[in-house]
N, C-alpha and C positions, 0 to 999 in steps of 0.2 A: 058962905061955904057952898061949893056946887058937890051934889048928891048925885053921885052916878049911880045907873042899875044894878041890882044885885045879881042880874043873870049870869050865866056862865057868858065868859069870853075864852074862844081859843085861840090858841098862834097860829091854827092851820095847819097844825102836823098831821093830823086823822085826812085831813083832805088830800096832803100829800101822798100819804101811805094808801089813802084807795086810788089816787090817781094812780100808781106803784103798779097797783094790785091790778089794775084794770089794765093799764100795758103790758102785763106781765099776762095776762089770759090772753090777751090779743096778740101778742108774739108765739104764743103754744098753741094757740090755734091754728093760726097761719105756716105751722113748724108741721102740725099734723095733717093739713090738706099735702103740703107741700112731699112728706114722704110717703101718704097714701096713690100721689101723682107719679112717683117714682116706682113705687113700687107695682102700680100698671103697667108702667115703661120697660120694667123687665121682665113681667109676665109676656107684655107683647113682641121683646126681640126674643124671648126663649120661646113663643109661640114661633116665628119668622123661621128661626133659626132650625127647630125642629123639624118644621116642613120641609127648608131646603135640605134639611140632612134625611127626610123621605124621598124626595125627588129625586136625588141621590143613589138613593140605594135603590130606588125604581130602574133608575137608567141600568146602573149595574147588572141588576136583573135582568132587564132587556137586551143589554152585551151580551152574558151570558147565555141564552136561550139562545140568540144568533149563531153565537160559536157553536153552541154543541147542535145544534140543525145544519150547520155547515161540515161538520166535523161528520154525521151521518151521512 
């Protein structure tokens, strides 16, 4: 008669479920860089955006003033 150990044997489920577990952190990680990257991206065209629409409204100014010195 062969006597095998009385230790616990597993099937590998527990190893599965943290490999699981561990890809599943590594995808929410990368999910969270990835809309913190975005959400720079539109802080800096609504930076862009906002300047051209000062530049803008500078020039208009400067029409303006033109006209009415010309108009005097």
């Amino acid at each position: 008669m062969v006597e095998r150990g009385t230790g616990r044997r597993g099937g590998g489920g527990s190893l599965l479920i943290g490999l699981a577990l561990l890809v599943a952190v590594v995808i929410g990680a990368i999910y969270l860089f990835n809309q913190d990257g975005r959400e720079d991206a539109k802080a800096d065209a609504t930076g862009k955006a906002a300047d051209k629409i000062g530049d803008a409204a500078r020039d208009v100014g400067d029409a303006a003033k033109s006209a009415a010195n010309r108009i005097q």
